[in-house]
C-alpha positions as a Markdown table, in Angstrom:
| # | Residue | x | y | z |
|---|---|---|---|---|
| 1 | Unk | 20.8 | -24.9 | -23.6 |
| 2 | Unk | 21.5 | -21.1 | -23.8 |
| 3 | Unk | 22.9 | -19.2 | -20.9 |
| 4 | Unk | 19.5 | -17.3 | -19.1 |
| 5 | Unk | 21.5 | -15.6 | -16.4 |
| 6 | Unk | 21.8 | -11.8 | -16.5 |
| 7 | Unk | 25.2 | -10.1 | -17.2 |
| 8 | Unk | 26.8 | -8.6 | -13.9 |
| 9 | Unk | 26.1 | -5.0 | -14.8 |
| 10 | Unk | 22.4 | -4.8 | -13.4 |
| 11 | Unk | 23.0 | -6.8 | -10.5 |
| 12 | Unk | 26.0 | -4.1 | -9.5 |
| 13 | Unk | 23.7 | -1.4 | -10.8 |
| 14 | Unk | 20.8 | -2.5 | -8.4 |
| 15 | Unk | 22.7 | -2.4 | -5.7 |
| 16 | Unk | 24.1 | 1.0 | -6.4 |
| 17 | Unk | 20.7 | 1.9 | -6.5 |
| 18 | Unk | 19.5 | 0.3 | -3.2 |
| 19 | Unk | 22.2 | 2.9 | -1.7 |
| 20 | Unk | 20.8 | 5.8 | -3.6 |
| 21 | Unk | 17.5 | 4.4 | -1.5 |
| 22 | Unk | 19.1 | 4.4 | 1.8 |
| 23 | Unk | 20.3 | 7.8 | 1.1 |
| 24 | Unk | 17.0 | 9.7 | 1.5 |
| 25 | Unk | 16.0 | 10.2 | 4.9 |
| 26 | Unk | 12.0 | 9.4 | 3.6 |
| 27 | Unk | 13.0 | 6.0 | 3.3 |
| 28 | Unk | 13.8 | 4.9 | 6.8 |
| 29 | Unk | 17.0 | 6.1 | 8.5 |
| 30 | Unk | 15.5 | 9.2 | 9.5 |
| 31 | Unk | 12.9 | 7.2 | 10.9 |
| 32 | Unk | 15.5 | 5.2 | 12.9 |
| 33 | Unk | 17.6 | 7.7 | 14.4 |
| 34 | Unk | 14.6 | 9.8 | 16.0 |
| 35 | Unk | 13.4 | 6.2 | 16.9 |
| 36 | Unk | 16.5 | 5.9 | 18.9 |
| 37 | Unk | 16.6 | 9.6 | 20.2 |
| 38 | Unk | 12.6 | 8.7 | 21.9 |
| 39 | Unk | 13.3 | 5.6 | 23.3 |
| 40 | Unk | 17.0 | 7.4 | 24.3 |
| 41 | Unk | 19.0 | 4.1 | 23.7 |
| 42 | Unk | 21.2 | 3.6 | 20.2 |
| 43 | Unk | 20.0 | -0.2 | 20.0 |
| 44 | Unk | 16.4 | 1.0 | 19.2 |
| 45 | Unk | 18.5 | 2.9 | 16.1 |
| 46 | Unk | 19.4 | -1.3 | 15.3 |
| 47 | Unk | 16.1 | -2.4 | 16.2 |
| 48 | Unk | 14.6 | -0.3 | 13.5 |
| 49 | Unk | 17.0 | -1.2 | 10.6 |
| 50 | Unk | 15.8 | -5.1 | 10.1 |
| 51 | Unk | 11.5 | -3.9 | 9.9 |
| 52 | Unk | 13.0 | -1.5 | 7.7 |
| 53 | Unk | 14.8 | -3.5 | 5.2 |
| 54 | Unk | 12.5 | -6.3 | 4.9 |
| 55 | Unk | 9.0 | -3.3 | 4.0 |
| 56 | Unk | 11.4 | -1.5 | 1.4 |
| 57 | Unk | 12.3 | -5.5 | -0.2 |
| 58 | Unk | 8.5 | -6.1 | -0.4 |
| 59 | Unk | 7.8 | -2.9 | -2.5 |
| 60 | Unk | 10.6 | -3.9 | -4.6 |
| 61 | Unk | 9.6 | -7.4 | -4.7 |
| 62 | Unk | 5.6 | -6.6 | -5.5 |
| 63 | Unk | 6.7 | -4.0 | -8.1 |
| 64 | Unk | 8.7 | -6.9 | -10.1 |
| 65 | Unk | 6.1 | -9.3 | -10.1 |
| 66 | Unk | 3.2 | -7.1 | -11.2 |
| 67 | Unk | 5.6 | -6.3 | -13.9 |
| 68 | Unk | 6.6 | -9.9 | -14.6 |
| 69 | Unk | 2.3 | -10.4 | -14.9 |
| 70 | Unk | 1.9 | -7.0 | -17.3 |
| 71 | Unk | 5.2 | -8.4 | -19.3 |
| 72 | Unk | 3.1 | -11.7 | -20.2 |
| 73 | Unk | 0.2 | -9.5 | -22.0 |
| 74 | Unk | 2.7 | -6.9 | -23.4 |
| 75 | Unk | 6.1 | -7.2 | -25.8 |
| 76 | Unk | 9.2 | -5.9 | -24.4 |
| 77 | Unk | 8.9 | -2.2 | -26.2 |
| 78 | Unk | 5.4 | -1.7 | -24.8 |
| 79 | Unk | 6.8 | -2.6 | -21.4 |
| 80 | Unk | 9.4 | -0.2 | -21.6 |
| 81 | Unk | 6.6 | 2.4 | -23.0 |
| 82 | Unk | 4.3 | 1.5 | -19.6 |
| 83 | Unk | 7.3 | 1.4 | -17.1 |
| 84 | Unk | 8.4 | 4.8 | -18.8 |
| 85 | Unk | 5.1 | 6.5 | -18.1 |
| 86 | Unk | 4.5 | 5.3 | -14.8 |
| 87 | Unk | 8.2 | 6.9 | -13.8 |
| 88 | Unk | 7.2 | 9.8 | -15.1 |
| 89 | Unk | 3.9 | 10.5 | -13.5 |
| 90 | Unk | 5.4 | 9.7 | -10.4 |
| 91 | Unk | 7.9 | 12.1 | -10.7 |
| 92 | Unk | 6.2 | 14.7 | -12.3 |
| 93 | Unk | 3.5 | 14.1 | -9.0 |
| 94 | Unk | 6.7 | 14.5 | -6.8 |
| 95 | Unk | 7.3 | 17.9 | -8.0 |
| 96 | Unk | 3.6 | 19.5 | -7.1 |
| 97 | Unk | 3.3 | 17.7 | -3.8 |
| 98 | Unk | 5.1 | 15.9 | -1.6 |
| 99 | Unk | 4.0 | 12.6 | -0.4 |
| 100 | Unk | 3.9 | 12.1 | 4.0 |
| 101 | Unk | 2.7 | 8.7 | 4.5 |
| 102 | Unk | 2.1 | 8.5 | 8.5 |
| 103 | Unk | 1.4 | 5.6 | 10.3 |
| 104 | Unk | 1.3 | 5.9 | 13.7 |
| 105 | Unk | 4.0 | 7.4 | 16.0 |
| 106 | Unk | 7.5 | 6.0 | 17.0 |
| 107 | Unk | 6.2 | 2.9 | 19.0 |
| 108 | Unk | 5.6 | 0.7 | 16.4 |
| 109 | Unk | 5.9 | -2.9 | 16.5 |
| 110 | Unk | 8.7 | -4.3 | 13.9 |
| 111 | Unk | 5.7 | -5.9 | 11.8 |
| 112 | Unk | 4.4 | -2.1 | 11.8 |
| 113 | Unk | 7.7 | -0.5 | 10.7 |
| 114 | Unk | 7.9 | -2.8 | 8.2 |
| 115 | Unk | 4.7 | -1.7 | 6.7 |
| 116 | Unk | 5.4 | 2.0 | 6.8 |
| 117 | Unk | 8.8 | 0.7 | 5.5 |
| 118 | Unk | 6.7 | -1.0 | 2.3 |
| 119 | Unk | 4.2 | 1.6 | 2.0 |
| 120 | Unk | 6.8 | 4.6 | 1.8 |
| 121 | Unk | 8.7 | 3.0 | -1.1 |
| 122 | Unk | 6.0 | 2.1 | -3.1 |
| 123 | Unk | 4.6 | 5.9 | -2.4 |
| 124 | Unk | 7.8 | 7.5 | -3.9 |
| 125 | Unk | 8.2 | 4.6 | -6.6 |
| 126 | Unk | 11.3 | 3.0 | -5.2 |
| 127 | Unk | 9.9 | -0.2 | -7.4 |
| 128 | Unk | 9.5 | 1.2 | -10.3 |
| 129 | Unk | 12.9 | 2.6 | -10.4 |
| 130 | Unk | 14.1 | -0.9 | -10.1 |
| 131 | Unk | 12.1 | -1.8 | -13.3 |
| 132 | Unk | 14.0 | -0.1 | -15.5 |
| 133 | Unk | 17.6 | -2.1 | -15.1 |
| 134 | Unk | 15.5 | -5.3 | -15.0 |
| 135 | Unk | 14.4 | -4.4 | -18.8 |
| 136 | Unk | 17.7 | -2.9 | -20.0 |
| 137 | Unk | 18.9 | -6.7 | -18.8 |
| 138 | Unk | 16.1 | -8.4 | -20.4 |
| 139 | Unk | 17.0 | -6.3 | -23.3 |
| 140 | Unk | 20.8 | -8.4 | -23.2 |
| 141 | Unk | 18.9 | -11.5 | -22.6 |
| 142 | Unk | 16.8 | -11.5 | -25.6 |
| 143 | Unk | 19.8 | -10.7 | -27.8 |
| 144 | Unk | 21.8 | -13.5 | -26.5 |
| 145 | Unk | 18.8 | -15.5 | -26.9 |
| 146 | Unk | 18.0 | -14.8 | -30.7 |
| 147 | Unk | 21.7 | -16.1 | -31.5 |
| 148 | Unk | 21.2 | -19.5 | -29.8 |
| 149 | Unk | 17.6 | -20.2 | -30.5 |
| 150 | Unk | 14.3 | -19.3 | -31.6 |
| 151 | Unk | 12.2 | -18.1 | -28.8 |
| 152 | Unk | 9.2 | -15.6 | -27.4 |
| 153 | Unk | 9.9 | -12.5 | -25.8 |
| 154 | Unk | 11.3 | -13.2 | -22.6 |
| 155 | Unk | 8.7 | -13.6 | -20.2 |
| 156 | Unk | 7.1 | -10.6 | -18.9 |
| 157 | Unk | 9.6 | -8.5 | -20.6 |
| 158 | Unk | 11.2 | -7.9 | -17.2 |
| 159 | Unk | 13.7 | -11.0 | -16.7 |
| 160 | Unk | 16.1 | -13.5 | -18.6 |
| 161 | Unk | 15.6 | -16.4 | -15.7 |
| 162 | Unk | 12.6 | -16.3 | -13.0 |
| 163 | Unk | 15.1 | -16.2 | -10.3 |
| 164 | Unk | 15.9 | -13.0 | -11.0 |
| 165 | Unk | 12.5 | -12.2 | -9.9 |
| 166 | Unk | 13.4 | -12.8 | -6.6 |
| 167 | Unk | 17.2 | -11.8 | -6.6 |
| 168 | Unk | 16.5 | -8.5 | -7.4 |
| 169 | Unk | 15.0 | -7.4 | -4.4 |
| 170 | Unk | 17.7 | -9.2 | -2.3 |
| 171 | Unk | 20.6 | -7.7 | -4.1 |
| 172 | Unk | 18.8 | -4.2 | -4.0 |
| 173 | Unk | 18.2 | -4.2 | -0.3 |
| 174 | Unk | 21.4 | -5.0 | 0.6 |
| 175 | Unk | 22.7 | -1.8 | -0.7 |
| 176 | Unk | 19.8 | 0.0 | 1.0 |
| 177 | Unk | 20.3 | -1.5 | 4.2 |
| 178 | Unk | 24.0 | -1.1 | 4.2 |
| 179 | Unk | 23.6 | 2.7 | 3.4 |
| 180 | Unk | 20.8 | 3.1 | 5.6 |
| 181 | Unk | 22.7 | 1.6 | 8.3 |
| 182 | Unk | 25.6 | 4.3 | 8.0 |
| 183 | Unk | 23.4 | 6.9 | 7.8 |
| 184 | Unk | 21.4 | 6.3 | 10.9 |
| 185 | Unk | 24.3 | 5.0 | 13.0 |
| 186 | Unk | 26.7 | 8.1 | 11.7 |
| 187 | Unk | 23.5 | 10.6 | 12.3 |
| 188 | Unk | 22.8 | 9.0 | 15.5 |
| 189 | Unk | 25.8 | 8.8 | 17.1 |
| 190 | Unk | 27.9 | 11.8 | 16.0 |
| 191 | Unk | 26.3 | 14.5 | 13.8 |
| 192 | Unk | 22.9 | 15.0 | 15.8 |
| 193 | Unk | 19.5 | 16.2 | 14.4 |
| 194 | Unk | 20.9 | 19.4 | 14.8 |
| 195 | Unk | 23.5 | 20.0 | 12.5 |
| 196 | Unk | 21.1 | 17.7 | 10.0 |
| 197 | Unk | 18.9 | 20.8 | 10.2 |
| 198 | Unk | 21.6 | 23.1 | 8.9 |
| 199 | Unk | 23.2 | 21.4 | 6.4 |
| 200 | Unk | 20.2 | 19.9 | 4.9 |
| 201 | Unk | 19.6 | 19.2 | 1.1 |
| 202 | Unk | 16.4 | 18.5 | -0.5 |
| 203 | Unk | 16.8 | 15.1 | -1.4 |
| 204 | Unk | 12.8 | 14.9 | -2.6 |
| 205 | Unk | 12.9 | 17.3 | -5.7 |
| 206 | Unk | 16.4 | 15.2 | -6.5 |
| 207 | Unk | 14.7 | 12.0 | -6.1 |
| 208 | Unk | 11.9 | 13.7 | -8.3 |
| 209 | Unk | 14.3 | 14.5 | -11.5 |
| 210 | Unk | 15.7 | 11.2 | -10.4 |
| 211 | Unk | 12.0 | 9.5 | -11.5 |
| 212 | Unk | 11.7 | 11.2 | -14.0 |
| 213 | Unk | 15.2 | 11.1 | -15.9 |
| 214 | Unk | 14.4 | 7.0 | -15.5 |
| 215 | Unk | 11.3 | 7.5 | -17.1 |
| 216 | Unk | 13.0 | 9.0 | -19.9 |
| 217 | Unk | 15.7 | 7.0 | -20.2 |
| 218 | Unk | 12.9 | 3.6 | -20.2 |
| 219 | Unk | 10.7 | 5.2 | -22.9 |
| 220 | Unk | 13.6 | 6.1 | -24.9 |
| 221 | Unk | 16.1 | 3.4 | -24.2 |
């Protein structure tokens, strides 16, 4: 029976990725250290982090299983075609406005943060950007595939094993919440909101060209 695991590279590429995640302040640790600086106690800063974590793993998980249910109806090079599009009107979108998703003020519960957590990253397409790795690795799959055995396209287009379905968001999150976590603990308890203010860098229009270079890269790849 052939081997339907995916190679190591996305798996390490996801979780690069999930850091790149935790890195703009949209998508949570902001959120977290001013969290901390109302309530004016650093364990509301770690009270934040878990609500946080588990909203940006459902936008990742829904945005790999709608693409697992498109990948039944489309072949692999149509996939990349749809995935590639959506990037890029996403990012192209980024670049005219920019996307405030409020919900409330600081005193949410944690099933509220993780809400605002899930509906941020699936406003700035933090699933889709997932999308294309899973594809490149279905790409691998297929090829190791056709030299065993006769099959269909690999299920949705998206993943070599259903497992990965689920893995995927695991492994990403992890690399968000462990940057996230730095972030908002280094922000929180030694540079200040402050000096953030001075030495700030627009991480939206690079998370923009981000969403769009992926869309590129998906339609072309």
């Amino acid at each position: 029976m052939p081997d339907t695991s995916l190679p190591p590279l996305p798996w390490i590429s996801l979780l690069v990725l999930g850091a790149v995640h935790g890195i703009n302040p949209a998508m949570g640790w902001l959120f977290a250290v001013g969290r901390g600086l109302h309530e004016r106690d650093g364990r509301a800063v770690w009270r934040a982090l878990g609500p946080l974590a588990v909203g940006h793993a459902i936008a990742i998980g829904v945005a790999v299983l709608l693409a697992v249910a498109f990948g039944q109806m489309l072949p692999l090079r149509e996939m990349r075609w749809f995935v590639g599009g959506s990037l890029l009107l996403v990012g192209v979108d980024s670049l005219r406005r920019h996307r405030h998703v409020t919900y409330g003020g600081m005193n949410k519960s944690a099933r509220e943060l993780a809400t605002w957590s899930f509906l941020v990253a699936s406003a700035h397409g933090a699933g889709l950007m997932v999308l294309p790795f899973m594809l490149g690795a279905t790409t691998s799959v297929s090829v190791t595939h056709q030299h065993h055995v006769e099959v269909p396209m690999v299920t949705a287009g998206v993943v070599g094993a259903s497992a990965a379905a689920f893995a995927a968001p695991a492994i990403h999150t992890i690399g968000y919440l462990m940057m996230t976590t730095l972030l908002a603990v280094v922000v929180y308890e030694k540079i200040g909101l402050r000096m953030l203010r001075r030495a700030w860098i627009n991480l939206h229009v690079i998370w923009a060209v981000a969403l769009i270079a992926a869309g590129a890269v998906s339609i072309l790849g």
